[in-house]
C-alpha positions in Angstrom: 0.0 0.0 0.0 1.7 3.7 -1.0 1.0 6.3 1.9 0.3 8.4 -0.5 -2.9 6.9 -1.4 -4.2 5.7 2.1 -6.4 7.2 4.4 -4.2 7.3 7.5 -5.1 10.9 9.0 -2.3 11.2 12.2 -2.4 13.7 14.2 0.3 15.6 15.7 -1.3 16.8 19.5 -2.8 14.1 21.6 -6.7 14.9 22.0 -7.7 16.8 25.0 -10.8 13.8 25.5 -8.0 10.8 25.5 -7.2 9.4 29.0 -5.2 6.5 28.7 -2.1 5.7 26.4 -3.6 3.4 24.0 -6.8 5.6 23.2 -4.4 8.6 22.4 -2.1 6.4 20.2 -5.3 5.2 18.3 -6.8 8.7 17.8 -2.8 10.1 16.6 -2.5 7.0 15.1 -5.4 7.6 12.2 -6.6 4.1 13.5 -9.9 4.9 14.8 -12.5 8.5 14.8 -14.8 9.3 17.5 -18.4 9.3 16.0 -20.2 10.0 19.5 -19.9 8.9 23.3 -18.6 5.6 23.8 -18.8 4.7 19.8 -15.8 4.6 17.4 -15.1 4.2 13.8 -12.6 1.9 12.4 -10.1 3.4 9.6 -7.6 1.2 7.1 -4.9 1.2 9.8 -7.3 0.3 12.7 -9.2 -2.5 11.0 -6.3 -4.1 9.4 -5.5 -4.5 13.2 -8.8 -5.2 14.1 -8.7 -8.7 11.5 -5.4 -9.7 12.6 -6.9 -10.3 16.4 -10.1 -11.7 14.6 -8.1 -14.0 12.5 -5.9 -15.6 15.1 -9.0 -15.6 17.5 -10.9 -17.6 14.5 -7.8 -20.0 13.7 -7.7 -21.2 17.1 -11.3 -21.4 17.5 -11.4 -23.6 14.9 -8.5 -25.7 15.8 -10.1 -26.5 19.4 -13.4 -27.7 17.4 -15.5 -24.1 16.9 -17.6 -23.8 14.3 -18.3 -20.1 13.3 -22.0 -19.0 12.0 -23.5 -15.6 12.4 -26.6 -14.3 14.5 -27.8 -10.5 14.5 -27.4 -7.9 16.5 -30.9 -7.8 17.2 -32.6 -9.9 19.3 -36.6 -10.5 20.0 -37.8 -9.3 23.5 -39.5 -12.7 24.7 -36.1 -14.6 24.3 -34.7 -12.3 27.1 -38.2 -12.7 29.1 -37.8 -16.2 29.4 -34.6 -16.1 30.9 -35.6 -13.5 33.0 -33.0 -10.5 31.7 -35.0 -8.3 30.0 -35.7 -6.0 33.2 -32.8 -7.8 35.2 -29.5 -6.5 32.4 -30.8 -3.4 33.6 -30.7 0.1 31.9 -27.5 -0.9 29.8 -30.0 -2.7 27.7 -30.4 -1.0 24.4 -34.3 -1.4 23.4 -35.7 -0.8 20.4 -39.1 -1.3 18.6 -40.2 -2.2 14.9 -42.9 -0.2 12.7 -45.4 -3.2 14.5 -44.5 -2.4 17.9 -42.7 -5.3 18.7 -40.1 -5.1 20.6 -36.1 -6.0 20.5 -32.7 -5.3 21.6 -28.9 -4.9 20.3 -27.3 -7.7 21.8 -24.9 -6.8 24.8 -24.4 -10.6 25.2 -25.4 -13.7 23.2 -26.7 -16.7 26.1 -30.7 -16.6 25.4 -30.0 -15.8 21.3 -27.4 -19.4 20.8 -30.3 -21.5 23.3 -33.0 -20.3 21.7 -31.3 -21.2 17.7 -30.7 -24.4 19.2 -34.0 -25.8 21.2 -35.4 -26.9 18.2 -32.3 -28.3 16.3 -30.5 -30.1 19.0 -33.2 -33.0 20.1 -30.6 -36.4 20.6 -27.6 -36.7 22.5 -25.6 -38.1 19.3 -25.5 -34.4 18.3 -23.9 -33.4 21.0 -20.9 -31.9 22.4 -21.3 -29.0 20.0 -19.4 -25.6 20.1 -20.7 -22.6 18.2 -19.0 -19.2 17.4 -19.6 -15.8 16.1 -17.4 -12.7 15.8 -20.8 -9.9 16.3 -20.7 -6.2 17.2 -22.0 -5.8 20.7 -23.7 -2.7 22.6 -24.1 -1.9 25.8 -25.5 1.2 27.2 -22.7 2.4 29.7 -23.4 4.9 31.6 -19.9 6.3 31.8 -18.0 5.4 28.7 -14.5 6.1 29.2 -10.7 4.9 27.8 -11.7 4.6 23.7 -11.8 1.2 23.2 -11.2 0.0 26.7 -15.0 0.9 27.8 -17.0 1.9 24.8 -20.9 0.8 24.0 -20.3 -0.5 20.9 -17.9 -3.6 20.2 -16.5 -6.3 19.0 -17.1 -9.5 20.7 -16.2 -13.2 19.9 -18.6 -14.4 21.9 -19.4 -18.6 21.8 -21.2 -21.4 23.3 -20.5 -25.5 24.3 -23.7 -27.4 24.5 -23.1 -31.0 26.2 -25.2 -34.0 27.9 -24.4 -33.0 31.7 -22.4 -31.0 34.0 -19.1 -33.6 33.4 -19.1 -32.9 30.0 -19.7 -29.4 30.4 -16.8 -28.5 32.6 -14.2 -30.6 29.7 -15.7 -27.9 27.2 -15.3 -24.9 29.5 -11.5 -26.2 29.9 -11.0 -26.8 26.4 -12.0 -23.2 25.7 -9.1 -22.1 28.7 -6.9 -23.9 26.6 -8.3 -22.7 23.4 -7.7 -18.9 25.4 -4.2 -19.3 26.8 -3.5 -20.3 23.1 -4.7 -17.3 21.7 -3.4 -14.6 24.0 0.0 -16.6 24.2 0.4 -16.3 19.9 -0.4 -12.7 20.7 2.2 -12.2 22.8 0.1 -10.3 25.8 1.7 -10.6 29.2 -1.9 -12.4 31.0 -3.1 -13.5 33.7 -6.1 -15.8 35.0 -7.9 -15.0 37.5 -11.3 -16.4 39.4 -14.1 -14.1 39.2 -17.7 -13.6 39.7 -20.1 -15.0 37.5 -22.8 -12.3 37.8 -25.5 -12.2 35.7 -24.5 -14.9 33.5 -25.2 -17.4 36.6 -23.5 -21.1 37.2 -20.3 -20.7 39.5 -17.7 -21.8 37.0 -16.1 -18.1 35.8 -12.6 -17.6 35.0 -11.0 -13.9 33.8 -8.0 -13.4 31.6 -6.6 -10.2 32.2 -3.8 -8.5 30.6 -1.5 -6.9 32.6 -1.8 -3.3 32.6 -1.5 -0.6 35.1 -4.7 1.5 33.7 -6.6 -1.6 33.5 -10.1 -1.3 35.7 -9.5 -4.8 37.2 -8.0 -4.8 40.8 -6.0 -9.0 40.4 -5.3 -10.6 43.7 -2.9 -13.1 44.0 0.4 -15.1 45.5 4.0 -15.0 44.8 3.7 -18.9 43.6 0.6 -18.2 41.7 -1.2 -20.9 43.0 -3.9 -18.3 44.1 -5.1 -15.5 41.9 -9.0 -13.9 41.7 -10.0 -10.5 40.9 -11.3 -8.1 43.9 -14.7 -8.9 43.2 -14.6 -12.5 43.9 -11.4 -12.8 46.3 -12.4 -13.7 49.9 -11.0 -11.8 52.6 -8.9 -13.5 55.5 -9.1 -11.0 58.4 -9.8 -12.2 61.7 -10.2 -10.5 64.6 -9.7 -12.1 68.2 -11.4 -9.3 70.6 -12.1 -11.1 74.2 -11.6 -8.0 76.3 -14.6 -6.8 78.6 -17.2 -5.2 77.3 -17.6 -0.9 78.8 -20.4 1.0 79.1 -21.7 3.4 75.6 -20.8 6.9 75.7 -21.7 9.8 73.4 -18.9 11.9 72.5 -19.2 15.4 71.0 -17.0 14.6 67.6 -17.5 18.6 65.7 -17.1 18.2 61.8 -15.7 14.4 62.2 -17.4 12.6 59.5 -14.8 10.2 57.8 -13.1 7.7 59.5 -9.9 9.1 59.5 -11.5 12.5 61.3 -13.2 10.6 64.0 -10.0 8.6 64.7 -8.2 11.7 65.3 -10.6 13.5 67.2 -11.3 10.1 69.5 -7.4 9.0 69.5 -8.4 6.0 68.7 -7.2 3.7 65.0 -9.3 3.2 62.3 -9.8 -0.3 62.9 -11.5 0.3 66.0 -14.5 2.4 64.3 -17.0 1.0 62.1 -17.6 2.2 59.3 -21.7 2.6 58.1 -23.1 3.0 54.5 -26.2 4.0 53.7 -28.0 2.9 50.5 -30.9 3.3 49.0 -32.4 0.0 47.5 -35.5 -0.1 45.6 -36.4 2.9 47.7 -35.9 1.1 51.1 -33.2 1.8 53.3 -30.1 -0.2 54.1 -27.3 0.5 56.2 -24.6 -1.7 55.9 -21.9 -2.4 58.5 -18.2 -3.2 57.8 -14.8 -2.5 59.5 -13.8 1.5 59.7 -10.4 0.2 58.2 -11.8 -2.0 55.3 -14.0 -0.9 52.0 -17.1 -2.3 50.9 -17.0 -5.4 48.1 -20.4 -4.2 46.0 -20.8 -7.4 43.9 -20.8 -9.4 47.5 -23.3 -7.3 48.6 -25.4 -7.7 45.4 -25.3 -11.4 45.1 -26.0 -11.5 49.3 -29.2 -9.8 48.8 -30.0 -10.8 45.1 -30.4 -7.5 43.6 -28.8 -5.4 40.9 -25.9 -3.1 41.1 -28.0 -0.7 39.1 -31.2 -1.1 41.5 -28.5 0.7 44.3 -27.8 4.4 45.0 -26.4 6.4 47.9 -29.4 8.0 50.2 -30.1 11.5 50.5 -30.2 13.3 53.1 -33.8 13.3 53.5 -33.9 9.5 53.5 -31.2 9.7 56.2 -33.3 11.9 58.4 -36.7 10.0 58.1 -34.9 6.5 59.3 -33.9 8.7 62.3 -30.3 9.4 61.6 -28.1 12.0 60.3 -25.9 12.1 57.3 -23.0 11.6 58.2 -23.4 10.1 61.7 -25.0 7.4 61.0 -25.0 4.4 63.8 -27.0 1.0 64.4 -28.3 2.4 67.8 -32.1 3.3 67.6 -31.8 3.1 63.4 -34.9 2.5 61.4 -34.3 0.5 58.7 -32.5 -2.6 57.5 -29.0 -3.4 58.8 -26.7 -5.7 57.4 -23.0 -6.0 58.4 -20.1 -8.1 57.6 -19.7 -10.8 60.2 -16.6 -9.4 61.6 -18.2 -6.8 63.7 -19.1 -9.5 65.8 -16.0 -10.4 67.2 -14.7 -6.7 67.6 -15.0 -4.9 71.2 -15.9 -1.8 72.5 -15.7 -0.1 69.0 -16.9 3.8 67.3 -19.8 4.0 65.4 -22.4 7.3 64.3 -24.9 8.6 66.9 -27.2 9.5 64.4 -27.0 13.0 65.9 -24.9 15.6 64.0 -21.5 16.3 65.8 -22.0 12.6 67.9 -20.5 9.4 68.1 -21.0 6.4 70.4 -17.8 4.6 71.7 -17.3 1.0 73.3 -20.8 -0.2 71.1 -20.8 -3.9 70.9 -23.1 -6.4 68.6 -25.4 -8.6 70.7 -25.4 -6.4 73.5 -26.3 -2.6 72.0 -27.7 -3.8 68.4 -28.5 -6.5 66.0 -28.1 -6.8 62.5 -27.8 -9.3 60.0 -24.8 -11.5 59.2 -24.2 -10.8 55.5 -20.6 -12.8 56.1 -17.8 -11.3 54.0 -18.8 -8.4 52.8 -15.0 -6.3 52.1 -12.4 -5.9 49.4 -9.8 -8.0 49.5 -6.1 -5.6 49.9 -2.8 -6.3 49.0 -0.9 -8.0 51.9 -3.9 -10.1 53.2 -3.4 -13.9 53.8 -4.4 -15.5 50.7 -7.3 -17.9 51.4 -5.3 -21.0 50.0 -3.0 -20.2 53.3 0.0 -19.6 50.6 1.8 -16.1 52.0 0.1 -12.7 51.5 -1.7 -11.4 48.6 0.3 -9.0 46.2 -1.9 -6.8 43.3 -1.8 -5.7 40.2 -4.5 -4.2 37.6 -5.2 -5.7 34.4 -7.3 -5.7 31.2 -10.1 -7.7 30.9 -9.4 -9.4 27.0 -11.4 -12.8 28.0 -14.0 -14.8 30.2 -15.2 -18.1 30.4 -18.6 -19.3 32.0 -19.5 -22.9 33.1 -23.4 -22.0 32.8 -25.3 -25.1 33.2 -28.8 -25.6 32.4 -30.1 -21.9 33.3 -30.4 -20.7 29.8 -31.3 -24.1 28.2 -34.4 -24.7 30.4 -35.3 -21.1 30.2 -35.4 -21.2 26.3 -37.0 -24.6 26.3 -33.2 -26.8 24.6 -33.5 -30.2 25.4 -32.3 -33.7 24.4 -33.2 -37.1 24.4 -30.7 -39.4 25.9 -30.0 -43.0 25.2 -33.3 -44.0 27.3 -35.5 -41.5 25.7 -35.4 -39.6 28.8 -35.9 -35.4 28.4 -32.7 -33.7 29.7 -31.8 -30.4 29.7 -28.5 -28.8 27.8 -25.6 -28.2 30.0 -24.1 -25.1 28.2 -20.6 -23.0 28.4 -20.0 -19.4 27.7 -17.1 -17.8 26.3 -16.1 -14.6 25.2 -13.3 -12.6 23.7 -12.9 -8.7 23.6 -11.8 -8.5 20.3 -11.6 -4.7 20.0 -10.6 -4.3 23.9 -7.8 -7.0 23.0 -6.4 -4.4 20.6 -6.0 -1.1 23.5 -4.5 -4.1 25.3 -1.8 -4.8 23.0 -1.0 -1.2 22.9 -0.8 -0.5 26.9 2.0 -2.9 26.8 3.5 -2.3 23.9 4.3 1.4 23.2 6.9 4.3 24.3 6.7 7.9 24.0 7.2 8.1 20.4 4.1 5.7 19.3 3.2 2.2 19.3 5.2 -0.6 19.0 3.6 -3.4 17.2 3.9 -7.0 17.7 4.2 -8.3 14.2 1.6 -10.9 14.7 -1.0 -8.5 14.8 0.5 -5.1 13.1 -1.7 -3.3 10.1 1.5 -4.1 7.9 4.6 -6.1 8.7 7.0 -3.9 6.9 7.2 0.1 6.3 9.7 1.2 3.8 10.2 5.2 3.9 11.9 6.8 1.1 14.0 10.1 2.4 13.6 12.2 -1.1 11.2 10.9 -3.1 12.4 13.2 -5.7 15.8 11.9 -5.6 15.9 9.7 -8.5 17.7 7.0 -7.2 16.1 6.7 -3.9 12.8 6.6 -6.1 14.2 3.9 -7.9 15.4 2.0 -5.0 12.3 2.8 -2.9 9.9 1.1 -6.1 11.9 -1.6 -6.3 12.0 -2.8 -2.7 7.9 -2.1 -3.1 7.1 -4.1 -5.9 9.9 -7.1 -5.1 8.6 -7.4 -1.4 4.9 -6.8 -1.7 5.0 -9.9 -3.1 5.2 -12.1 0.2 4.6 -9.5 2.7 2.6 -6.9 4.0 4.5 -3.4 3.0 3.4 0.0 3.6 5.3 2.4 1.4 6.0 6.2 2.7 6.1 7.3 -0.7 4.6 11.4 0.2 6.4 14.3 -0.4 6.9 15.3 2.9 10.0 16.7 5.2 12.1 13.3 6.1 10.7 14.6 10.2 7.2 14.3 9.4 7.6 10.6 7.9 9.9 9.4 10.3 7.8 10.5 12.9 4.6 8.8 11.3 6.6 6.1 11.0 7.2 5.3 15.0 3.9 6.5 15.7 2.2 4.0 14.4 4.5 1.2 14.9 4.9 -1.4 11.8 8.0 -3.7 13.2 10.5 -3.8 10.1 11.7 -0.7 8.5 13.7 0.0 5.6 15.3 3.8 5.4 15.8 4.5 1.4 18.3 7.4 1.7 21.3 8.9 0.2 23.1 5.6 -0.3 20.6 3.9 -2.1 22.7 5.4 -5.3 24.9 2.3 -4.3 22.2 -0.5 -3.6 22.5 0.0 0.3 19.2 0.8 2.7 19.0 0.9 6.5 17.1 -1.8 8.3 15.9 -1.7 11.6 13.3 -3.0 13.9 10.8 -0.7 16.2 11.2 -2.7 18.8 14.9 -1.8 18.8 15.1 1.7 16.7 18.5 2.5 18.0 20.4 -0.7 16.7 20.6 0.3 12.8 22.0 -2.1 10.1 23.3 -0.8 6.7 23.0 -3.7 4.0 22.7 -4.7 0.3 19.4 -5.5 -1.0 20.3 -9.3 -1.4 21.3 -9.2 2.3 18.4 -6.8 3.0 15.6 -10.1 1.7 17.4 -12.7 3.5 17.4 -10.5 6.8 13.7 -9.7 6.5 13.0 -13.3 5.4 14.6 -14.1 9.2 12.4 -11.7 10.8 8.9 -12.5 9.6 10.2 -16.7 9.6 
């Protein structure tokens, strides 16, 4: 391809909107265009990327027995009524209607669409195991989109789907597909990790996460020094006892002025943070809760959901006026006299004589004690998991890192098939339902993952699995005759078994050099002034500073080393 003819508009200042490294890369890069919040469009450069994931997603799928077809985007309403998700996914749910009034949605997901194709096809256990793929576009309504690619509402997913005889079966398809994963992130060369997580939604309690590395990434990874443990924040129980047998004292108020936070009420009351409890006051549904964890600790949100069976979405802070009418006030909020529902993690019983709100502005109680001054309900762990916590396989502390979420599998089991009505005969001619697997692959996200680990301050540094060309020649002078000459001849002789981009503008030798490291294609050939003798400079991105001067013959046979 001549540069001179494709549409790669770079840009020189990084754009004021673009928060994290890869999304700033992509916009300089030409690769993608902001059309509106949280939705992107692809250029040459970016979708030549975009197919390289696709395809070495696709080869591998295939290779671990996948077998592609393709659904749409849209998907009837009573498919998600059956399973129970049309209200339950929640306001991320795009819904649409037809001239008829019926009604649909853009698929954020693909579980009820794949049980629903297959309830009436799959009726005998000879047909089964089956696995069935599909690269789609996905949307999702987020309410904050954020990081270009990283968290947008429109996507691309490769999202597929085991179907098997029983739950034995099941979990050998759900780990063939972690093998059929580890292959494909391995080939792309991303520094991962896999971690347990939560399961959500999608139900069953087989989940596993691979995350890439990254220090921008929005998932918190627990996990030990041997690896034998690792989870993300969401799922990682916390080990934190605490061993309190001294004597209960009497409650006092204490006048705390303007202490609202933990940190203020420890200083005021000279006491440590993990002496004070800590109370947070939701609104759920429109009923109030007020949950109870350590004053030292944070709230885990997805243990709270799944404890009381609700959605994140169905939860908000209270107001103030809320606060008042359960006979508290904001910010002194306390168990004592409360109206309302309380919930705490099942540590407070076992601490002693500890801080918590008087429900009076400027008041706190001190030496309150569960059993004795209060009840509540025992929610059991309810807290984030920190760094330098026991891990719960007893194997040294915790250590944590943030990563990118590029993958997920689901063990799902029969949720989806009996919702959507797939079932098989067996050999007896006995009804069974379809033990199913999910598993999907951020196609699109995989590609700002890539970039967070592989770029410097000058641009991107593509692996050349995955690069929008595997070779860039740039000709210094293009009017120089020879270097013309030189430049056209490299072109035409290596376009033949590689991928070349060829900077043939007439630009300043700063401006294409600089284009050139921006957006990252692994080999480059320099056509300058000694091209008059058959020699070019060859050097890698990866390695811009080490610079070899060669023949052409010795030029193929080195590139020929590179690509093998």
């Amino acid at each position: 391809m001549r540069l001179s003819k494709y549409y790669m508009p770079t840009l020189r200042e990084v754009p004021a909107d673009a928060e994290i490294p890869s999304h700033q890369l992509m916009l300089r890069a030409g690769m993608i265009r902001k059309t509106c919040s949280g939705i992107y469009s692809y250029l040459p450069l970016g979708l030549r990327v975009l197919r390289k994931v696709e395809e070495i997603v696709r080869r591998n799928m295939d290779e671990f027995g996948g077998q592609e077809i393709r659904m749409s985007i849209v998907q009837p309403k009573e498919i998600w009524e059956a399973s129970g998700r049309w209200e339950k996914y929640g306001p991320e749910l795009f819904k649409l209607k037809d001239r008829a009034e019926q009604e649909f949605c853009l698929g954020p997901t693909a579980e009820e669409y794949f049980s629903f194709l297959v309830a009436n096809e799959l009726n005998s256990y000879k047909q089964l195991p089956l696995n069935l793929y599909q690269f789609q576009i996905k949307y999702r309504d987020e309410k904050r989109p954020r990081f270009g690619l990283n968290r947008s509402r429109e996507f691309l997913m490769k999202d597929a789907y085991s179907f098997d005889v029983d739950r034995e079966h099941m979990i050998e398809s759900y780990h063939n597909m972690e093998e059929c994963y580890d292959s494909i992130f391995t080939e792309i060369g991303l520094d991962y990790v896999k971690v347990d997580s939560d399961s959500g939604q999608m139900g069953g309690n087989l989940s596993i996460e691979f995350q890439a590395l990254s220090e921008i990434g929005e998932g918190e990874l627990l996990y030990t020094k041997d690896l034998s443990y690792a989870a993300n924040r969401e799922k990682c129980p916390v080990i934190y006892k605490i061993e309190d047998n001294s004597e209960m004292l009497p409650v006092e108020k204490v006048h705390t002025p303007g202490a609202k936070t933990i940190e203020e009420v420890s200083k005021v009351l000279n006491t440590t943070a993990n002496n004070t409890v800590k109370m947070i006051d939701l609104n759920i549904k429109g009923k109030p809760y007020f949950v109870m964890i350590p004053g030292d600790r944070e709230l885990n949100m997805v243990k709270l959901v799944n404890f009381l069976d609700v959605n994140e979405f169905d939860i908000e802070m209270m107001d103030d006026e809320m606060i008042k009418s359960c006979n508290s006030h904001p910010g002194f909020s306390g168990p004592i006299g409360l109206k309302g529902e309380i919930i705490m993690d099942s540590r407070i019983k076992d601490m002693r004589n500890f801080v918590v709100g008087a429900n009076e502005e400027d008041y706190h109680l001190i030496n309150v004690n569960y059993g004795r001054d209060f009840e509540a309900i025992d929610a059991g762990d309810l807290l984030n998991a920190n760094e330098g916590d026991l891990a719960p396989n007893g194997h040294g502390e915790l250590l944590l890192r943030r990563g990118i979420e590029v993958g997920q599998i689901f063990g799902l089991g029969t949720k989806y098939a009996e919702a959507e009505g797939a079932y098989y005969l067996d050999e007896n001619g006995k009804r069974n339902p379809i033990y199913m697997g999910s598993y999907g692959v951020g196609v699109s996200r995989t590609i700002t993952a890539v970039i967070e680990q592989n770029h410097d301050d000058y641009g991107i540094i593509w692996p050349l699995c995955v690069a929008p060309f595997e070779i860039i020649i740039t000709t210094v002078n293009i009017k120089d005759e020879d270097q013309r000459r030189v430049g056209e001849e490299l072109y035409e002789k290596l376009s033949k078994d590689y991928e070349v981009l060829f900077d043939d503008r007439v630009e300043r030798a700063g401006i294409k050099f600089n284009d050139r490291d921006l957006i990252g294609i692994p080999l480059r050939i320099t056509v300058g002034k000694s091209a008059k003798d058959g020699v070019v400079e060859f050097s890698k991105r990866s390695d811009m500073e080490n610079r070899e001067e060669l023949a052409m013959e010795e030029l193929y046979e080195r590139i020929k080393e590179e690509i093998k």
